[in-house]
C-alpha positions as CSV (number, residue, x, y, z in Angstrom):
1,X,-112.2,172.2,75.4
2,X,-108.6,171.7,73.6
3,X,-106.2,173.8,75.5
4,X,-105.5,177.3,74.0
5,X,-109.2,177.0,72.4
6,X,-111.3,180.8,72.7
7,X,-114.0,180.0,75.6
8,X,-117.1,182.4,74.8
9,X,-119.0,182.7,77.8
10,X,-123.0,182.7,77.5
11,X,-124.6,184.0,81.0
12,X,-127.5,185.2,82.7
13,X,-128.4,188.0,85.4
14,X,-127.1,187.9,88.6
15,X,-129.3,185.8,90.9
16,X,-130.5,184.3,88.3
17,X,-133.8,182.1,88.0
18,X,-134.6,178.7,86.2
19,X,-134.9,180.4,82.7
20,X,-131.4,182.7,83.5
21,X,-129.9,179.2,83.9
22,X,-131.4,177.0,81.4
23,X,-131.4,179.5,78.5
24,X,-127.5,179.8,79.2
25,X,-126.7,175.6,79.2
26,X,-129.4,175.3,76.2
27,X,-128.2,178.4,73.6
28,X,-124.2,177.1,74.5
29,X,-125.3,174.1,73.3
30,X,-127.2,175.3,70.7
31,X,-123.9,177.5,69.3
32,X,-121.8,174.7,69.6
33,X,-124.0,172.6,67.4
34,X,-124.5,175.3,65.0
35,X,-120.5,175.2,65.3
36,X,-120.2,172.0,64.7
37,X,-122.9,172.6,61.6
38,X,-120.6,174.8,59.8
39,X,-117.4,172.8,60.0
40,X,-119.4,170.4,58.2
41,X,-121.7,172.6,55.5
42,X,-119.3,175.6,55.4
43,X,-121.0,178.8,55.0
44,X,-124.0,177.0,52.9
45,X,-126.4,177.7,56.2
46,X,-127.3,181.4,56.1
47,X,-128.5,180.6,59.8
48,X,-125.4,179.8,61.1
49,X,-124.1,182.8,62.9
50,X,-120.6,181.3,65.4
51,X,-117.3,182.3,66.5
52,X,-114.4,179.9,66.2
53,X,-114.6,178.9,69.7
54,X,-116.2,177.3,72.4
55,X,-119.9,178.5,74.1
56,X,-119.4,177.8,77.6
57,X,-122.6,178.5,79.9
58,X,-122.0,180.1,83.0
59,X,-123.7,181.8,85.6
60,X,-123.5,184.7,87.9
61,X,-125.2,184.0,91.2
62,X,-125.7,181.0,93.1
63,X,-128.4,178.5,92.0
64,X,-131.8,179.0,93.6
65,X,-133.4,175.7,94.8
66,X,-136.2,175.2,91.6
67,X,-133.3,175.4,89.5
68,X,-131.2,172.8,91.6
69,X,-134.4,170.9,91.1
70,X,-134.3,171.0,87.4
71,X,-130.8,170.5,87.0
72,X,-130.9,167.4,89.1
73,X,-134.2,166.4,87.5
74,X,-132.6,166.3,84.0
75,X,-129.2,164.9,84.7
76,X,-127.4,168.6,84.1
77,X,-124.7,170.2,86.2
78,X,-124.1,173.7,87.6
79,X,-122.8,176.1,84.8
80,X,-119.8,177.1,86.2
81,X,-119.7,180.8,88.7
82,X,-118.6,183.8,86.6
83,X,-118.5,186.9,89.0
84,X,-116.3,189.2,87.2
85,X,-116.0,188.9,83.5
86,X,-113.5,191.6,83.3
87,X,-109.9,190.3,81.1
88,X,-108.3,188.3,83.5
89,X,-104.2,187.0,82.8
90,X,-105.7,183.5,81.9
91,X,-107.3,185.1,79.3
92,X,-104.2,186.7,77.4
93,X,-101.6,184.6,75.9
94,X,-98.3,184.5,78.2
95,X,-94.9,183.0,77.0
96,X,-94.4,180.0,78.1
97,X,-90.7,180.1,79.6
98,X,-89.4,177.0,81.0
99,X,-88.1,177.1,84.0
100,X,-84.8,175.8,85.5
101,X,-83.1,174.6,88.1
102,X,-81.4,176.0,90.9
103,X,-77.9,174.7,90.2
104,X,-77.2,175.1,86.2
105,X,-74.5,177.6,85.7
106,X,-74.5,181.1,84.6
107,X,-73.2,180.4,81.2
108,X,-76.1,177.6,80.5
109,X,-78.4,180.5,82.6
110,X,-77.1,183.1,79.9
111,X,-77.0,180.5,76.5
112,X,-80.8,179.4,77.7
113,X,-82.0,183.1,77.7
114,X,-80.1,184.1,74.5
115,X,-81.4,180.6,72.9
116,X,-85.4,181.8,73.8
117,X,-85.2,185.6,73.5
118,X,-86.0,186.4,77.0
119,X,-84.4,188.5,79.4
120,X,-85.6,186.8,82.8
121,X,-85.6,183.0,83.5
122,X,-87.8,181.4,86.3
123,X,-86.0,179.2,88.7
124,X,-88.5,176.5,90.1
125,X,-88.2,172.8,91.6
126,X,-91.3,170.3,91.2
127,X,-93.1,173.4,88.9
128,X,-92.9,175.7,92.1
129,X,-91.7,178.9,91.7
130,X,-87.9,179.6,93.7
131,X,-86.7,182.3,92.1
132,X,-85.7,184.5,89.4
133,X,-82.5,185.5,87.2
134,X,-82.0,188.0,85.0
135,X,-79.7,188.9,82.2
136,X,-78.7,192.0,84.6
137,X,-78.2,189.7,87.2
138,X,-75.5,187.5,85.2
139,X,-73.3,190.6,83.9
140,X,-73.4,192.6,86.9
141,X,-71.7,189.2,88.2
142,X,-68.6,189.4,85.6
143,X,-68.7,193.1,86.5
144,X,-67.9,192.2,90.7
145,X,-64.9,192.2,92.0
146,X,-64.9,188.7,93.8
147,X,-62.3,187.2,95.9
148,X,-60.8,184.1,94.9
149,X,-63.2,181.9,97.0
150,X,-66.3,183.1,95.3
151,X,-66.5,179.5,93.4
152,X,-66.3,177.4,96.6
153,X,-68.6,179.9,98.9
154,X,-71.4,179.3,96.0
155,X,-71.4,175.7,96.3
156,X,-70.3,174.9,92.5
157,X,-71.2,171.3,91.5
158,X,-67.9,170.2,89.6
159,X,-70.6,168.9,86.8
160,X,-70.7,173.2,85.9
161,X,-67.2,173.2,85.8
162,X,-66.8,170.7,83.7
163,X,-69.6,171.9,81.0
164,X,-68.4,175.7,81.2
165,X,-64.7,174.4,80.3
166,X,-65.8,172.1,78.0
167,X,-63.9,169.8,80.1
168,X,-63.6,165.8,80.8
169,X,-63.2,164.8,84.4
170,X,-60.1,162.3,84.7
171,X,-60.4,161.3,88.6
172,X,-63.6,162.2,90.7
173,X,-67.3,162.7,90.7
174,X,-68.9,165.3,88.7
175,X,-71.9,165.2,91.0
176,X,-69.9,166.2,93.9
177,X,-69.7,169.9,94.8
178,X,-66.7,172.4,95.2
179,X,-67.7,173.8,99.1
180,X,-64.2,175.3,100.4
181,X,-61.0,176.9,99.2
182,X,-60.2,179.2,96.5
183,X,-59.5,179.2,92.8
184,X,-55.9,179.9,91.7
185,X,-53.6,179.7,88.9
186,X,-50.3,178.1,89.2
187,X,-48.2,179.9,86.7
188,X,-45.0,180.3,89.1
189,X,-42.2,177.5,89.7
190,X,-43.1,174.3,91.5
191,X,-40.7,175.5,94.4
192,X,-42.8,178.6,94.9
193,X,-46.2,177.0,94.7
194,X,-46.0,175.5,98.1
195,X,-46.2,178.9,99.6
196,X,-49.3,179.4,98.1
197,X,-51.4,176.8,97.9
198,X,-53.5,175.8,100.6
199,X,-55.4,172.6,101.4
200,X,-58.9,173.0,99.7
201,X,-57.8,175.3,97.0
202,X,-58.5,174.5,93.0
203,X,-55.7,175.2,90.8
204,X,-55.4,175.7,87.2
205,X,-52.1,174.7,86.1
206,X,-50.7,173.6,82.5
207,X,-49.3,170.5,81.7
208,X,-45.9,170.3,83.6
209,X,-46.2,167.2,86.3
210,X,-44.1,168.6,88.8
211,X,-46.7,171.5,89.1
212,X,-49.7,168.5,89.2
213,X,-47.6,166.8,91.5
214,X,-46.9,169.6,93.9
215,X,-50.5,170.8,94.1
216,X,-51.9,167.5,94.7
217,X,-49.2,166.8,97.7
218,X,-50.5,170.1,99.1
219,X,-53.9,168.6,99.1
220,X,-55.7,170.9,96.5
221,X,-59.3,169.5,96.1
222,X,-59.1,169.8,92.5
223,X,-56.9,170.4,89.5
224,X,-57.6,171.9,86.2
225,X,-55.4,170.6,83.5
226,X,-55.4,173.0,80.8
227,X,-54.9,172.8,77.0
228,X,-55.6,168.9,76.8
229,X,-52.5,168.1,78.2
230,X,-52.1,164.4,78.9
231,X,-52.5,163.1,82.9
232,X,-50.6,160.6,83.5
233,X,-51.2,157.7,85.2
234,X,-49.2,158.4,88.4
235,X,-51.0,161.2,89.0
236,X,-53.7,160.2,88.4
237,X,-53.3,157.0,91.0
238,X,-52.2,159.8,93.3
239,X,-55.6,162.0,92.8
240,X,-57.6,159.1,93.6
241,X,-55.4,158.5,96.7
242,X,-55.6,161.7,98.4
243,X,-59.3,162.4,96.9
244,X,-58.3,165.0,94.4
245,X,-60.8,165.8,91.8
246,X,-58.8,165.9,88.0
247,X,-60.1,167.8,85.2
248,X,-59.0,168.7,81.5
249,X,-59.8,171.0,79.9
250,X,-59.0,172.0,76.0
251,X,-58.8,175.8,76.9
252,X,-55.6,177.6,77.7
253,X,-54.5,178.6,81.1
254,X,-56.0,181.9,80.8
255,X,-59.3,181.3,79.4
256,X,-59.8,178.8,81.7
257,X,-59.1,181.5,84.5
258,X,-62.1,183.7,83.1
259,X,-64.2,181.5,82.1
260,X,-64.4,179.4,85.3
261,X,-67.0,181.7,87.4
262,X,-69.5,181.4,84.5
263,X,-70.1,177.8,86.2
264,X,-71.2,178.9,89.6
265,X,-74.7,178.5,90.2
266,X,-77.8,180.7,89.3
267,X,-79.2,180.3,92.9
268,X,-76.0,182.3,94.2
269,X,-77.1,185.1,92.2
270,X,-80.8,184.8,91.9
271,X,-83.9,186.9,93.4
272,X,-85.8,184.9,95.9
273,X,-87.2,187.3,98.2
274,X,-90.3,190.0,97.8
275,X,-90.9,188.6,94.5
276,X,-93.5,189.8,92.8
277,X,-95.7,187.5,91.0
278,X,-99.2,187.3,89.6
279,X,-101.9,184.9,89.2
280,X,-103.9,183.6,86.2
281,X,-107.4,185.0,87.9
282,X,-106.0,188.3,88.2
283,X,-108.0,190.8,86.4
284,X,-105.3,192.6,84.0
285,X,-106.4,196.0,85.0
286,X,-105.4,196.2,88.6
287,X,-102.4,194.1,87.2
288,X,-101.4,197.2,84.6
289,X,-101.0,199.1,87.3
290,X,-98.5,197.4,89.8
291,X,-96.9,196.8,86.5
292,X,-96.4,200.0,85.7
293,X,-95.1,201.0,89.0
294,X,-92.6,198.4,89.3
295,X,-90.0,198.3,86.0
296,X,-89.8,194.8,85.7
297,X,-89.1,193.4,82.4
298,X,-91.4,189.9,83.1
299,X,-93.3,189.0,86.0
300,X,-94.1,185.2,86.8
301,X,-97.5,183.7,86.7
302,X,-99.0,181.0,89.0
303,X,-102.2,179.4,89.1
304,X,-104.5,179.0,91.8
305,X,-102.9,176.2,93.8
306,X,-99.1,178.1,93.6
307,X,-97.5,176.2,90.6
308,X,-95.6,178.2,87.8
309,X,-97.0,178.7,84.5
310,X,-95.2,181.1,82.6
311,X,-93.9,185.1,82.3
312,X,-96.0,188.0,81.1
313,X,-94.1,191.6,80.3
314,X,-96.4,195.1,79.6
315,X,-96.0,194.0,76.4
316,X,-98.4,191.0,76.6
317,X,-101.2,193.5,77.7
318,X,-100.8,195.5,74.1
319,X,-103.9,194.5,72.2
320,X,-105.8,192.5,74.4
321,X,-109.3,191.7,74.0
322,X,-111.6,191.2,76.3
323,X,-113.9,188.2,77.1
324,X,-116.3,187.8,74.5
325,X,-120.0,187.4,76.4
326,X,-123.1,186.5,75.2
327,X,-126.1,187.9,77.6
328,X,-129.4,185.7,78.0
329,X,-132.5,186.7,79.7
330,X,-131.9,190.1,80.6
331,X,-129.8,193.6,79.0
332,X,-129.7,195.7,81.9
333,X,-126.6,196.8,83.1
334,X,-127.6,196.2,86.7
335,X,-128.5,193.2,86.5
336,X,-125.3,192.0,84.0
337,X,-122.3,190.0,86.1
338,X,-119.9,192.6,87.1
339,X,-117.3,193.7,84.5
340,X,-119.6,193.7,81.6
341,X,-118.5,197.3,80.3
342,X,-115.5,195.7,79.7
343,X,-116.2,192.5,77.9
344,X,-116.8,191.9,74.5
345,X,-120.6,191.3,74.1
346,X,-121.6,189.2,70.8
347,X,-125.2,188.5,71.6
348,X,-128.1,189.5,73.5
349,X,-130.9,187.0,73.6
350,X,-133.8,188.3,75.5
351,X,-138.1,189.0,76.3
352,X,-137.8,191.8,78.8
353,X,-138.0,195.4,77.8
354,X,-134.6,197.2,76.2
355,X,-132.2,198.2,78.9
356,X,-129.2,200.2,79.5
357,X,-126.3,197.7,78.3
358,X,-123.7,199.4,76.0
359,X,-121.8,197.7,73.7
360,X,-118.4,198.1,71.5
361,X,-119.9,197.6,68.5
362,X,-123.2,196.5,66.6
363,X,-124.4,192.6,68.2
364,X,-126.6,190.2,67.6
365,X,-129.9,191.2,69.2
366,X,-132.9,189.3,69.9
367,X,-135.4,190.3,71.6
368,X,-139.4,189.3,71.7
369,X,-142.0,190.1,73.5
370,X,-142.4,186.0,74.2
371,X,-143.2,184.8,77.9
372,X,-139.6,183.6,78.7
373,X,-136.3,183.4,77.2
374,X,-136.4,179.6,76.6
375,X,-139.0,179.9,74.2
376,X,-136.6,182.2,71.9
377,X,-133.9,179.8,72.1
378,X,-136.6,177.0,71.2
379,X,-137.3,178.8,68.0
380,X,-133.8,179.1,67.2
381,X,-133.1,175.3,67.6
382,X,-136.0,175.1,65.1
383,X,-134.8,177.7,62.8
384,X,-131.9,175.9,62.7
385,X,-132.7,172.8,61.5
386,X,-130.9,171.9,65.3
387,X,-132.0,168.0,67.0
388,X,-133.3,168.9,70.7
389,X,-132.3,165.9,73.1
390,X,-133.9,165.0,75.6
391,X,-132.3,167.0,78.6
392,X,-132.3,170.3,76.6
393,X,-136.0,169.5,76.1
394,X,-136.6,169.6,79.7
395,X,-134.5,172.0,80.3
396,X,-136.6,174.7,78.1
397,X,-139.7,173.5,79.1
398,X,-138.5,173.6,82.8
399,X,-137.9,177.7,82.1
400,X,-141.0,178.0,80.4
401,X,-143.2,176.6,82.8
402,X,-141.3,179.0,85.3
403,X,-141.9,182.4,84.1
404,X,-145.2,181.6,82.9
405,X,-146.0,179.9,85.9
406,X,-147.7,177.0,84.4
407,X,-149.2,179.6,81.4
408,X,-150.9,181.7,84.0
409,X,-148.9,185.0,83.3
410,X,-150.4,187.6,81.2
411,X,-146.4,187.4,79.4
412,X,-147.9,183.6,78.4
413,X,-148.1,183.6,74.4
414,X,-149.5,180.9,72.8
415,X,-145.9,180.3,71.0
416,X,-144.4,179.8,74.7
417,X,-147.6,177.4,75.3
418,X,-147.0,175.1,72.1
419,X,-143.1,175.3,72.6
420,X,-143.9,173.6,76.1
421,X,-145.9,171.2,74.9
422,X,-143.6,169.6,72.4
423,X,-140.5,170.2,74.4
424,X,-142.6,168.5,77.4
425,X,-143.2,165.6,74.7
426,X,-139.8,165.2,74.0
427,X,-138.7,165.5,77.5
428,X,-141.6,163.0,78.5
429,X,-142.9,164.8,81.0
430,X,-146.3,166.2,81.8
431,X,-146.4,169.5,82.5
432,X,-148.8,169.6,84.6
433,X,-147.7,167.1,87.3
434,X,-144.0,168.1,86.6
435,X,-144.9,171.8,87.7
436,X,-146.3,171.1,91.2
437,X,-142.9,169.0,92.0
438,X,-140.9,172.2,90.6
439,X,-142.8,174.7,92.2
440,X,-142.7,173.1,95.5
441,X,-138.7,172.2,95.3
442,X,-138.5,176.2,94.6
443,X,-140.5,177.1,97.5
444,X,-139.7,175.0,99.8
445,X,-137.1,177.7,102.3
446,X,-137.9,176.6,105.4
447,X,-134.6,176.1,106.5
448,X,-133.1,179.2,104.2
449,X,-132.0,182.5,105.7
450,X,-134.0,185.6,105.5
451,X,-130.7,186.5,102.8
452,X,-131.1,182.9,101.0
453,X,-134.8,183.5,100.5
454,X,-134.3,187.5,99.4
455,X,-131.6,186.3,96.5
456,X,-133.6,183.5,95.2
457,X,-135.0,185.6,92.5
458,X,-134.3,189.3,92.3
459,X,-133.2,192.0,90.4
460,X,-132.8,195.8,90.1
461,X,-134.1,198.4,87.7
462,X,-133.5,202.1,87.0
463,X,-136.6,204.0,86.1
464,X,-136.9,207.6,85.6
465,X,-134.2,208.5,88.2
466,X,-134.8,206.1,90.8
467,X,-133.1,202.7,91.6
468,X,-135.8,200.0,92.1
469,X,-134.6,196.8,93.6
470,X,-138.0,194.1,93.3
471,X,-137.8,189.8,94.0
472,X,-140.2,187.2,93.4
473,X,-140.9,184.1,94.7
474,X,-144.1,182.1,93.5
475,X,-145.8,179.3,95.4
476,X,-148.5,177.2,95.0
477,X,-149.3,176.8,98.3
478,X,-150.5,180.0,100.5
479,X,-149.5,179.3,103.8
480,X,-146.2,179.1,102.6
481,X,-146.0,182.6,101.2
482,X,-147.0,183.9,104.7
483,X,-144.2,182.0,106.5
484,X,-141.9,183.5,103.8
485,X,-143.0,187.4,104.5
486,X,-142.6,187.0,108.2
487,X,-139.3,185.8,107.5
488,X,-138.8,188.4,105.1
489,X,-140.1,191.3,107.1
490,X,-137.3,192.2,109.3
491,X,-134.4,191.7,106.1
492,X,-136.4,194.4,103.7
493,X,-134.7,197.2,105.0
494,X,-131.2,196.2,105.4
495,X,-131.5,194.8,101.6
496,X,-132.4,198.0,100.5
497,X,-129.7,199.9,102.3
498,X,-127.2,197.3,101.4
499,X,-128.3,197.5,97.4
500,X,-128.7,201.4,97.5
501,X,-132.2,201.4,96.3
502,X,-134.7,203.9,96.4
503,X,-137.8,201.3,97.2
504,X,-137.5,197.5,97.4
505,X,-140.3,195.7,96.4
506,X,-141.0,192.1,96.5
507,X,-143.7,190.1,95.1
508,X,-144.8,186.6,97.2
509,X,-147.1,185.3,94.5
510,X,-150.0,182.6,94.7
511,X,-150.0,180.8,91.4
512,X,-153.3,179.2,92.0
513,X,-154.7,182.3,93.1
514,X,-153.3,184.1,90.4
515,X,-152.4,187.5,92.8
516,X,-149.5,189.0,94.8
517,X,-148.5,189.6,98.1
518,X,-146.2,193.2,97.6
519,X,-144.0,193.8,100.2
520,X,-142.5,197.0,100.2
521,X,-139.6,199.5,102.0
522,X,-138.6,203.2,101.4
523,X,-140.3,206.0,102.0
524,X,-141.5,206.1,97.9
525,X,-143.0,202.8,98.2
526,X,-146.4,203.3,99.0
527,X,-147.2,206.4,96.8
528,X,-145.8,205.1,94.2
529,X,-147.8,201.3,94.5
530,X,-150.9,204.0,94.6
531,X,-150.0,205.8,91.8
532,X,-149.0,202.2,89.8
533,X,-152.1,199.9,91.2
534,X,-154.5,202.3,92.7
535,X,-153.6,199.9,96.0
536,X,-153.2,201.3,99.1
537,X,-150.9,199.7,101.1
538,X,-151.2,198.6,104.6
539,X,-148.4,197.6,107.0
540,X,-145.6,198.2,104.3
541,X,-147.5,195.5,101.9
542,X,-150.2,195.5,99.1
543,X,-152.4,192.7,97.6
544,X,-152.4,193.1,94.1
545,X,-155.3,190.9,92.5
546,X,-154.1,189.8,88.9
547,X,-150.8,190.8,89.3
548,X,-148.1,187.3,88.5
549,X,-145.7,188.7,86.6
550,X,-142.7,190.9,87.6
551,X,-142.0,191.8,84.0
552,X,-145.1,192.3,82.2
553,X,-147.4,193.7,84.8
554,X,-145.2,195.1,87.9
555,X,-142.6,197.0,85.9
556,X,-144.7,198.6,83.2
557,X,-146.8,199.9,85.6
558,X,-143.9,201.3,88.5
559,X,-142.9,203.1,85.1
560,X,-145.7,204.5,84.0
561,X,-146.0,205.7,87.2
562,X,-142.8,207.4,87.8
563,X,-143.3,209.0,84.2
């Protein structure tokens, strides 16, 4: 992605599954091909529905361990985290101040602002932040009454000096810097000068060489000849002698008097302490507000590892949008990545029944009663007219074969079933075979926590008042799904606490078998598995006969039965 490109997220549910995660990677790819499509055909393809942007896939939970299966299976990485999509500062454009350095001089501090139309300049060494200076900051220093050894006590390279006069250094180092005495002008007789001028001192004096003379003998650290007047050479022998510094400058005596603390350096004056800065993963929101509080024209922004990147004012947040989403496998605002009410959602892309999402305005929606999200986004490739390679291939299959489990679930169509078989063809892969290696890389927890197993597939739903929390895990192996309830029995409870659920429910399903183990916690659960299955349950679990899928069979029924 070019920098300063839009990045349009596509994202599952939280804890999401195999088809959560492969829908995401395979529909971003899918839009960016369509993309790439229309730059080339124009708006010829009626199909072609994409934002001038990039589709980045993300996710919003941690991988379980069939999907890492996949993933690795088919060459693929990890979609990137995405816990908050909520408009974060990266997200708005910032103005990109440069920063300076410590030691320039007010007047280049004050010619640099007026040249860029800011108010605030960043002070920063190696693109670390060191300080801050402000257009306050310069005139409330014309405004101060210092004393005369203001120049020297801020450490003023003789290079400032020299560019605020518009000078030429005749004898001396520019580089060096101007560390004791005070500034002074000699304006009185030469006779009289040696009763004021101390060792140390600069003096600005005009063109008479008695007066040079004199302060030099009195071992000023620098003269300031003014009004181009010529040095001549015995001075300037003498300069070098005593290690006078010799400048000339085209400005008269007095302009050269109040002009020369313009060249004292920013770092005397700047903020360094309690600053306030922000960073690009702040969420703007909880930024608005210190904003608001403190009256700050700009704040600084730094990026995760401390360097500077540029300034933001309240005036950057006018007119924000917010990250544009596009939701896969699931439209449910509990199970959506946190910040979703906030975001701008383009599309919805999805088999499970119609949820509580809200959105800003009309969206893309597609939803069909299919047996997995993959098999939508197959048919869309095809609708398309859009070449599947090989790894998107087995990625869709991969879902499919997932929430079917192998074509077993009553959600199975025959439309997910010949989608399988021709992605599977042009994965090259047999289903088959392929599922038992996926199914047991899924199942295989034995050295999970009781949390690790609970989050590997689970979701929440609100039905007719209550808060349901359910999970699944499916196995083809039995004794497994016993080892995975005892580990489970003792976390139930505290899950359903922790999530604020009225029951929890989770299914440990036998694919070969073709039933489910239900365990259960709140003091709902049982009636209302009676009431759904006509079960009754027995030591806080039910064995449901026929019962595979979460979505089609499980839900419906809890519904029905609330209703």
């Amino acid at each position: 992605m070019s920098q300063g490109e839009k990045k349009i997220i596509v994202i599952g549910h939280k804890n999401p599954d195999t088809d959560s995660i492969c829908s995401a990677i395979s529909y971003a790819n899918l839009k960016n091909k369509m993309r790439e499509k229309k730059n080339q055909l124009g708006e010829k393809s009626a199909y072609i529905q994409v934002e001038d942007g990039i589709y980045e896939p993300c996710r919003a939970g941690t991988v379980n361990q069939e999907t890492k299966f996949v993933l690795k299976y088919f060459g693929v990485n990890e979609p990137q985290l995405v816990t908050d999509v909520r408009t974060q500062v990266s997200d708005i454009e910032i103005r990109k101040t440069p920063g300076v350095a410590r030691n320039i001089s007010l007047k280049k501090a004050w010619t640099i602002m007026n040249e860029l139309g800011v108010v605030t300049l960043p002070i920063t060494k190696n693109n670390r932040l060191e300080g801050l200076i402000t257009i306050g900051d310069i005139t409330s220093s014309y405004m101060e009454a210092y004393d005369s050894t203001i120049l020297s006590t801020a450490h003023t390279q003789y290079s400032n000096i020299v560019e605020t006069l518009e000078a030429t250094v005749i004898v001396g180092d520019e580089r060096a810097y101007y560390t004791k005495g005070k500034v002074l002008v000699a304006a009185a007789n030469p006779d009289l000068m040696e009763d004021y001028i101390e060792e140390n001192d600069l003096v600005i004096l005009g063109n008479r060489y008695e007066s040079q003379l004199c302060a030099i003998e009195m071992k000023a650290a620098c003269i300031i000849v003014c009004e181009g007047a010529p040095v001549s050479l015995t001075i300037r022998k003498m300069a070098e002698d005593r290690g006078c510094t010799v400048i000339s400058t085209p400005f008269d005596t007095f302009t050269a008097a109040r002009l020369i603390n313009q060249s004292m350096p920013i770092s005397y004056f700047m903020k360094k302490d309690r600053l306030i800065t922000f960073n690009t993963d702040d969420i703007v929101e909880e930024i608005s507000e210190t904003m608001a509080k403190i009256r700050h024209r700009d704040f600084p922004i730094l990026d995760a590892n401390g360097y500077y990147q540029g300034m933001i004012s309240r005036r950057n947040l006018l007119g924000m949008e917010g990250k544009q989403v596009i939701l896969v496998d699931h439209n449910e605002k509990t199970q959506a990545v946190n910040g979703i009410q906030s975001a701008d959602v383009l599309e919805i892309i999805d088999h499970h029944r119609l949820g509580t999402i809200e959105t800003m305005g009309p969206v893309f929606f597609r939803n069909q009663p299919l047996g997995c999200t993959a098999t939508i986004v197959y048919l869309m490739y095809q609708e398309n007219d859009i070449p599947i390679e090989k790894h998107i291939a087995g990625l869709l299959c991969s879902a499919i074969i997932s929430d079917t489990l192998l074509f077993r679930s009553p959600t199975c169509t025959y439309i997910d079933k010949m989608a399988a078989q021709h992605l599977a063809t042009i994965a090259g892969i047999e289903p088959e075979v392929y599922a038992k290696e996926m199914f047991a890389a899924g199942s295989n927890l034995k050295n999970k926590t009781a949390e690790q197993v609970f989050y590997q597939d689970f979701k929440e739903f609100s039905m007719e008042g209550k808060k349901i929390g359910v999970g699944q895990i499916s196995s083809m192996n039995p004794e497994e799904l016993i080892e995975i309830k005892n580990k489970l029995d003792d976390y139930l409870e505290d899950a359903r606490q922790k999530h604020g659920v009225d029951v929890i429910l989770f299914m440990l399903t036998d694919i070969m078998e073709e039933s489910t183990l239900l365990l259960m916690r709140g003091q709902e659960a049982a009636g209302l598995i009676k009431s759904a299955f006509g079960v009754e349950a027995e030591n806080q679990c039910a064995m449901l006969k026929g019962v595979v899928s979460r979505k089609k069979q499980l839900i419906p029924n809890l519904s029905a039965a609330l209703q």
